[in-house]
C-alpha positions in Angstrom: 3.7 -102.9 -25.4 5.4 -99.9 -24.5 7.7 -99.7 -21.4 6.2 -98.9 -18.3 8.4 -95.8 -16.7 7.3 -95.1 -12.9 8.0 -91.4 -12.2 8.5 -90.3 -8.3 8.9 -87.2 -8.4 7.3 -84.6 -5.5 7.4 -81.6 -7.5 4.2 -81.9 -9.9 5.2 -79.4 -12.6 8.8 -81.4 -13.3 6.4 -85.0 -13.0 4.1 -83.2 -15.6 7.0 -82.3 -17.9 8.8 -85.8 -17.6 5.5 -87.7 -18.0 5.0 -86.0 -21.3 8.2 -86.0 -22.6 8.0 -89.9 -21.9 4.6 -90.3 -23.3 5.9 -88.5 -26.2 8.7 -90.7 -26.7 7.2 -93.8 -26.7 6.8 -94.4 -23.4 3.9 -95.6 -20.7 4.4 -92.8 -18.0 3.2 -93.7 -14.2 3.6 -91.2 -12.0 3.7 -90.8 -8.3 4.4 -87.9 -5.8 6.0 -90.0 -2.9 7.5 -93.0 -1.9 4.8 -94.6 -0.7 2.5 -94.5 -3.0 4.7 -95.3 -5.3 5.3 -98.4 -3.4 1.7 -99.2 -3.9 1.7 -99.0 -7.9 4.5 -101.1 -7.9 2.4 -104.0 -6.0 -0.1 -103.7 -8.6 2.2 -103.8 -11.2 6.0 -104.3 -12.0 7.8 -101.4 -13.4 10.2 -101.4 -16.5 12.4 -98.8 -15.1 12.0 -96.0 -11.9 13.0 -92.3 -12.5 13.6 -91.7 -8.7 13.9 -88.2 -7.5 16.4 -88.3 -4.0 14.7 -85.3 -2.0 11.3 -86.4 -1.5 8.6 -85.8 1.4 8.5 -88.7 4.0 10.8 -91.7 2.7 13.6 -90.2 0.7 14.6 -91.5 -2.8 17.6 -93.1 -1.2 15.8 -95.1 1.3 13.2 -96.2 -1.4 16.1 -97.1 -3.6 17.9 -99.3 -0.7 14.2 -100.7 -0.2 13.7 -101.4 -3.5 17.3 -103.5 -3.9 16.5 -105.6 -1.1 13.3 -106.6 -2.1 13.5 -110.0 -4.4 10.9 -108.9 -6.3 12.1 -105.7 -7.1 15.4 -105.8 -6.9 16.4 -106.0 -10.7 13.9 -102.7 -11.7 16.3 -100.0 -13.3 16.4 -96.7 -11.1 17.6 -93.3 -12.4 18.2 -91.1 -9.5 17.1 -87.4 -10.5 19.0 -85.1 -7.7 20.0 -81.4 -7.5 23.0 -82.4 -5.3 26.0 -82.4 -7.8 29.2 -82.8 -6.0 30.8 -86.3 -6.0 30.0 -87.5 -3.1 25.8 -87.5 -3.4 26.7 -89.0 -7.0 28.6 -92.0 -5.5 25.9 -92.2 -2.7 23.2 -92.3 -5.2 24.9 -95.4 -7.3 26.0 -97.0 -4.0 21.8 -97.2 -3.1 21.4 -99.2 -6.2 20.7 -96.1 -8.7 21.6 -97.7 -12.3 22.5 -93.8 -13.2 22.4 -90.3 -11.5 21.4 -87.1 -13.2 21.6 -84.0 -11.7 18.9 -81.3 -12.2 18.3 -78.9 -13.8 18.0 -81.7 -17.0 17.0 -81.7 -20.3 14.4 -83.6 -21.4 16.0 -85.4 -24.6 19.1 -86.2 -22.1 16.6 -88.0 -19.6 15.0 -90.0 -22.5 18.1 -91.0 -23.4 19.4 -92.2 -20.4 16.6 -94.0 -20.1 16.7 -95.9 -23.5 20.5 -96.4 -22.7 19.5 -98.1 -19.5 16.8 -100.0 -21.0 19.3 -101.0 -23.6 21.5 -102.8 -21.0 19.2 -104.1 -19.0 16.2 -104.9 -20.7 17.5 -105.0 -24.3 13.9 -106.2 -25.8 11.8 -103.1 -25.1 14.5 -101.0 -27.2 15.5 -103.0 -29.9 14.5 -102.5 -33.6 11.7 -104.9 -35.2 13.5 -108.4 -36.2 11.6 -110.7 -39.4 12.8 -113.5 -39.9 10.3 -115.6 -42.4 7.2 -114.6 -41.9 7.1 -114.0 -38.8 7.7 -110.1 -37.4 8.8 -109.4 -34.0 8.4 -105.6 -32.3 10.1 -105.5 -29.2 8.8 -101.9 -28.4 5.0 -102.8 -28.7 6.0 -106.1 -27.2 3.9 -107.7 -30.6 4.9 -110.4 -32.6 2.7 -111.2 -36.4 2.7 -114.1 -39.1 1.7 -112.8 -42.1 0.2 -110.0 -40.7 -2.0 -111.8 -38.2 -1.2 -111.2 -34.0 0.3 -114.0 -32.3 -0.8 -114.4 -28.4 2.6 -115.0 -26.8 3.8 -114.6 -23.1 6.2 -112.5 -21.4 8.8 -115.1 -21.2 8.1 -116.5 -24.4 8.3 -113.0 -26.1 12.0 -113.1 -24.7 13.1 -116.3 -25.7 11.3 -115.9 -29.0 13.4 -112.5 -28.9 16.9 -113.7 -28.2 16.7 -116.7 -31.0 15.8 -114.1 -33.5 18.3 -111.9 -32.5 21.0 -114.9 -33.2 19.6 -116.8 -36.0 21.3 -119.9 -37.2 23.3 -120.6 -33.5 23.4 -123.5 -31.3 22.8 -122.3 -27.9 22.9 -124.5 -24.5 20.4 -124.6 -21.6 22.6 -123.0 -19.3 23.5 -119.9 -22.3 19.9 -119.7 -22.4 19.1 -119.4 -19.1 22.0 -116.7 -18.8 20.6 -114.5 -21.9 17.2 -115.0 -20.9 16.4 -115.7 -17.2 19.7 -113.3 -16.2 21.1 -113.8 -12.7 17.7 -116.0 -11.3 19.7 -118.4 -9.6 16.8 -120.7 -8.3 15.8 -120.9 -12.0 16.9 -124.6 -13.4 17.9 -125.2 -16.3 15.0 -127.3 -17.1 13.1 -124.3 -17.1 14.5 -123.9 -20.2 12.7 -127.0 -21.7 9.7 -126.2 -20.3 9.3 -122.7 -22.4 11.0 -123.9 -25.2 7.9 -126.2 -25.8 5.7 -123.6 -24.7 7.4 -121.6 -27.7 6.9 -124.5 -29.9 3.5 -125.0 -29.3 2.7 -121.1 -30.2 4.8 -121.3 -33.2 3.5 -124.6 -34.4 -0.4 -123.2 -34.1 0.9 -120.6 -36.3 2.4 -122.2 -38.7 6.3 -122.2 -37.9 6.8 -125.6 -36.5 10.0 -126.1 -37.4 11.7 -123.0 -36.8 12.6 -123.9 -33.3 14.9 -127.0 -33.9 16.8 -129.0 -31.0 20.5 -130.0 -31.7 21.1 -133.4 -29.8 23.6 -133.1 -27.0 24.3 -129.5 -27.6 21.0 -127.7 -27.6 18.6 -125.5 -29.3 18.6 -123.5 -32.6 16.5 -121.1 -34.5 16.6 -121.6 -38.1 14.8 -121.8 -41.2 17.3 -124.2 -42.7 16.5 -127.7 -41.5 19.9 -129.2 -40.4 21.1 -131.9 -38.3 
């Protein structure tokens, strides 16, 4: 599926023009016109990435942004402070809050979509990507869809990542704890078992589609995606 891009943003007509130009770029535009309620959209639902406009009414994009970091929950979401404040010091403020990036209005458009993607692109690299085939099996990172011959596979979130990462590097050996790093990111309560326990999850959705042997494990060493059968 598309990402998910929360907007908070006080001033409707620049919300407006974002959420269009985001919907126009491939995007799933949520918007909000204060903190607060855009603390409530995020309990219903986890963000790909916040475009976070400093001066807003009641809680200030800063605050939020500080809120946001502290929060284990939401801690990782990308933010992209929007600000009119230009000098130096407001930039290294903004970052300092946990802002991923700063841009300063007035902006264009195409430069805020492509912050975005370039932010996206670091941090959640499989809602950018280009499509990946590998057999017959077709992966889409930006509608978050993966096919066999043509047919939709039902796959989960985590899944969809691991699935994404060994198509990405074909033919490799990677370890648990490489995995986990690629995959999980910085979860430190995650084990390594973990690991295991969606790699079989993997397998089983593979297997009911007819790719049970693309997942192989290497003994001692780890696991590989591959259509060659090797030992």
């Amino acid at each position: 599926m598309a990402a998910n891009i929360l907007i908070v943003e006080d001033e409707e007509s620049i919300l407006e023009l974002i959420a269009i130009n985001l919907h126009q770029s491939g995007f799933n535009p949520m918007r909000a016109l204060n903190a607060e309620y855009a603390d409530k959209l995020i309990q219903e639902a986890i963000p790909d990435l916040i475009i976070l406009d400093w001066m807003l009414p009641g809680m200030n994009g800063i605050e939020f942004a500080k809120r946001l970091r502290s929060n284990s929950s939401t801690k990782k979401i990308p933010i992209i402070m929007l600000t009119a404040k230009s000098d130096e010091e407001n930039k290294i403020v903004g970052l300092e809050s946990g802002a991923d990036d700063y841009l300063t209005k007035p902006f264009s458009p195409r430069e805020l979509v492509a912050r975005i993607k370039a932010v996206l692109r670091r941090k959640s690299p499989e809602l950018i990507d280009d499509p990946i085939k590998i057999s017959s099996l077709h992966l889409d990172p930006s509608t978050h869809r993966v096919e066999s011959n043509g047919a939709t596979i039902k796959i989960g979130p985590t899944e969809f990542k691991l699935l994404h990462f060994f198509m990405k590097n074909p033919d490799r050996v990677f370890s648990r704890n490489h995995i986990l790093d690629k995959v999980w990111g910085n979860q430190s309560e995650i084990d390594d078992r973990t690991v295991d326990v969606h790699i079989k999850r993997l397998r089983d959705v593979l297997t009911n589609n007819g790719h049970d042997k693309l997942v192989q494990t290497v003994r001692g060493m780890g696991y590989r995606f591959s259509e060659n059968q090797e030992n």
